[in-house]
C-alpha positions in Angstrom: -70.5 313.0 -45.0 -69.9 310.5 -42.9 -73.0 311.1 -40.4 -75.3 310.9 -44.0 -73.5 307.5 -44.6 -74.8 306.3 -41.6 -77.7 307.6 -41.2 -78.9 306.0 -44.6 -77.8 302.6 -43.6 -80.1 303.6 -39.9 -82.9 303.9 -41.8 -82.1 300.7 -44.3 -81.7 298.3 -41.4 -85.3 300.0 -39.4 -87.4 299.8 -42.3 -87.3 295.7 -43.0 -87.9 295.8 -38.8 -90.6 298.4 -38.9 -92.4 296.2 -41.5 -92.4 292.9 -39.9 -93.0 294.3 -37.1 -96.1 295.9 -38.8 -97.5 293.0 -40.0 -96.9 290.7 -36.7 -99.3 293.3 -35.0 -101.8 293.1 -38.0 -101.8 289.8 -37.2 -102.1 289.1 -34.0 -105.2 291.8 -34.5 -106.4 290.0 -37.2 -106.5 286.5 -35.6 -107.7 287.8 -32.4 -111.1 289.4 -34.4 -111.6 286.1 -36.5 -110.9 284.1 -33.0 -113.9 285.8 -31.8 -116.0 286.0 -34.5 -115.9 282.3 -34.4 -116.5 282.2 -30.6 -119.5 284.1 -31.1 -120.5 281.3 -33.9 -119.6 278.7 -31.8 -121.9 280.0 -29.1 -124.9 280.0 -31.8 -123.9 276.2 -32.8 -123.7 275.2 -29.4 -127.4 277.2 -28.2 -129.0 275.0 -31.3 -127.7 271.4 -30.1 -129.0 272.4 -26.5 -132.2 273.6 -27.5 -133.0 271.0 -30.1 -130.6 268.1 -29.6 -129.1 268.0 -33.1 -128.7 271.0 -36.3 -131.5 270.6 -38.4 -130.5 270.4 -42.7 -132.0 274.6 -42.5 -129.8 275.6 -39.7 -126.6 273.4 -41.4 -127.6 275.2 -44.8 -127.8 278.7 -43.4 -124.6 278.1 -41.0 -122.7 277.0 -44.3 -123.4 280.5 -46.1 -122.0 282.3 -43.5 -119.0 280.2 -42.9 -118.8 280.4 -47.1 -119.4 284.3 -46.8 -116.7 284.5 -43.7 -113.7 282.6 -46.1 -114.9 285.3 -48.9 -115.1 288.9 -47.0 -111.9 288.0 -44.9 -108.7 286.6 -46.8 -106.9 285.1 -44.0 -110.0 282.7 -42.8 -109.4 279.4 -44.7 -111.4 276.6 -44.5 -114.2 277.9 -41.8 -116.3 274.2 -41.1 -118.5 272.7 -38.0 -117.2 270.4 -35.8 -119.7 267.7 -35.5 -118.7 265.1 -33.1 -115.0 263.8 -31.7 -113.5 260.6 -31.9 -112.5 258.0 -29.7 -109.0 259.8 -28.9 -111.2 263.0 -28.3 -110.0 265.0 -31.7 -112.6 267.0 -33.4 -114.3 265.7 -36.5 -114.8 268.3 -39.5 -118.4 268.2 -41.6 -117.4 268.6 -45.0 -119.2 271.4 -46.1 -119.5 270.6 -49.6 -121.8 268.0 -48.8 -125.8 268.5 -47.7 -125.9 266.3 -44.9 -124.1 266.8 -41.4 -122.6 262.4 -41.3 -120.8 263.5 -43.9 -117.2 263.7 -42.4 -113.6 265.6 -43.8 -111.6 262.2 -43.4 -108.1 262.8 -43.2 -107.9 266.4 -42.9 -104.7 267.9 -41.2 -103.7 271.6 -40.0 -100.1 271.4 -39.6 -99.2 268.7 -36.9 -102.6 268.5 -36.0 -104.6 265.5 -37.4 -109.0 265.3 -37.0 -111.1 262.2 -36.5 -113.3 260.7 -39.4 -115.5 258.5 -36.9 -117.7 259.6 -33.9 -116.8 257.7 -30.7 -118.6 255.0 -29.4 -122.0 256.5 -27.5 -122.3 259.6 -29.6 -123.9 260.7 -32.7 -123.2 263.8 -35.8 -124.5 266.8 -34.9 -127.1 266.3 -37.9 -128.5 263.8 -35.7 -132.0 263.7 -34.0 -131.7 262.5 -30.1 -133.9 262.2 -27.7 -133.6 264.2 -23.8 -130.1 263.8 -22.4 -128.0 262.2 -24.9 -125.1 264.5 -25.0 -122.6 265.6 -28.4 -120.3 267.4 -29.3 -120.4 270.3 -31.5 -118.5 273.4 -32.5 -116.4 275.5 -35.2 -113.5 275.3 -36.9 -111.6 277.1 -39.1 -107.9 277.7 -40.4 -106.2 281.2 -40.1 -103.8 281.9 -42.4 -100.2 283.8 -41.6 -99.7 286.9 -43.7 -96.2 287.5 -44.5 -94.7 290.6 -45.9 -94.5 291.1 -49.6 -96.6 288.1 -50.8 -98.5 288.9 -53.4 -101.0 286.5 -53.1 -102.8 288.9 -50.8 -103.2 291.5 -53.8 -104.4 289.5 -56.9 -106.9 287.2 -54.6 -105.7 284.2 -56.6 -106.4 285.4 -59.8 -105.2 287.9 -62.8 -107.9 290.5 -63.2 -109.3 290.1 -66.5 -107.4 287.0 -67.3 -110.2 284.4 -68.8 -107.6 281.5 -69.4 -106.8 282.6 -72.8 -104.2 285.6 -74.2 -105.8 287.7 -77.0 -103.7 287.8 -80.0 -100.8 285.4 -78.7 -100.3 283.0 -81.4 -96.6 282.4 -81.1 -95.6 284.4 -84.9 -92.0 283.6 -84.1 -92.3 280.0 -84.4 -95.8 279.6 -85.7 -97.4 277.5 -83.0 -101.0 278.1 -81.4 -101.0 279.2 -77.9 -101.4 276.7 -75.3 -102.4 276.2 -71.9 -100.1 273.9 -70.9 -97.1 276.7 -71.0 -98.9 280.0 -70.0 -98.1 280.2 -66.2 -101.6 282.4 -65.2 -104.0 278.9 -66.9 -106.4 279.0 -64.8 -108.3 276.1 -66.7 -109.3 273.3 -64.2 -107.0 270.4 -64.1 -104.5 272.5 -65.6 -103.9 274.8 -63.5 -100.5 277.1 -64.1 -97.6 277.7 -61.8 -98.5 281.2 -60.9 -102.0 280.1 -60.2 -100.9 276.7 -58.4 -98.0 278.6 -56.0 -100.9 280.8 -55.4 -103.5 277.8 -54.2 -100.5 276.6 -52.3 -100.1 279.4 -49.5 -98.2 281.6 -52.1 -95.0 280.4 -51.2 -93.0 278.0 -48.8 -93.7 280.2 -46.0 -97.3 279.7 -45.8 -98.3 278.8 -42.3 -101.9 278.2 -41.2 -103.2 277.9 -37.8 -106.7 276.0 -36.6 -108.9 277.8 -34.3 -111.0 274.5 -33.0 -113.9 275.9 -30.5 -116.0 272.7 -29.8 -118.3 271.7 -26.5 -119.4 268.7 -25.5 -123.4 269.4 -24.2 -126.4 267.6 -23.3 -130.1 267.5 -25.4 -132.5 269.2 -23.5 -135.3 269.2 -25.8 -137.9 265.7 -25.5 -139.1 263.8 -28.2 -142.3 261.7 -27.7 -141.4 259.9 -31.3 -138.4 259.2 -30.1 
């Protein structure tokens, strides 16, 4: 009786170890394959500012779908971005996707303890930025790999309620006979009032969320000449 005792408690204590244990492997897989995917990218963003001196609006349009399609298809890739330049202190300064042109910098932006530029430094230009022979920049990718922790469901409803529209058919509170409303329904998913399931969900899931930047930049010359210029 006593060997069934402890044999339960055996198996209790290995399984919280087997799982962490699980999921710091999936993640050091994980991060490993996205840290090369965006080497490979990087070697692409770099190849274009050699070649032509700057990233042309097509190339910049084309490189934000993929990055766009990379945060989709994998979960843990949050904010994928360029790199388009450094600052005076040599920190990397983030294009801000959202807009069309390359100049237009992610001022402020922070990964943990790590803070980026918002100005090129003195001598250099954005990577959007047509130069003639020699003028060197630098360029590269960025993007923000979030930790996944064990039982945080964040990972299974993708930061939504399948099927929920922002309303709750038939819910008309009948025991005091007020309307539903937004403001109180935790899943809201109404912009600018957004409910706490939704908003713990937008924040990492939990307290515990932990992201870590993968910066892959270069600093290259222009080899391409330009009789206009």
């Amino acid at each position: 009786m006593s060997e069934s005792v402890a044999f339960i408690f055996k198996t209790l204590i290995k399984v919280p170890i087997i799982i962490f244990a699980s999921f710091f492997v999936m993640n050091m897989v994980a991060f490993m394959f996205i840290y090369f995917k965006m080497l490979g990218f990087s070697y692409v963003v770099m190849q274009e500012v050699v070649e032509n001196n700057y990233i042309a609006g097509r190339q910049a349009t084309q490189m934000q779908t993929y990055m766009t399609d990379l945060e989709t298809e994998v979960p843990m890739v949050q904010y994928s971005t360029l790199i388009v330049g450094s600052d005076d202190s040599n920190n990397p300064v983030l294009w801000d996707k959202t807009k069309p042109s390359l100049a237009e910098f992610d001022v402020g932006h922070t990964c943990g303890n790590k803070t980026y530029g918002s100005t090129i430094k003195a001598g250099q230009s954005n990577a959007g930025y047509r130069c003639q022979y020699g003028a060197t920049k630098t360029v590269g990718v960025h993007c923000e790999y979030e930790i996944v922790w064990p039982l945080s469901y964040q990972y299974t409803n993708n930061g939504n309620v399948n099927g929920y529209t922002g309303t709750v058919n038939g819910y008309t509170h009948v025991a005091d006979g007020s309307a539903y409303s937004e403001a109180d329904d935790p899943y809201a998913l109404t912009t600018g009032n957004v409910g706490d399931v939704e908003r713990i969900s937008e924040n990492d899931g939990h307290a515990l969320g932990v992201k870590i930047p993968i910066d892959i930049y270069y600093t290259v010359p222009g080899l391409k000449y330009y009789a206009d210029l």
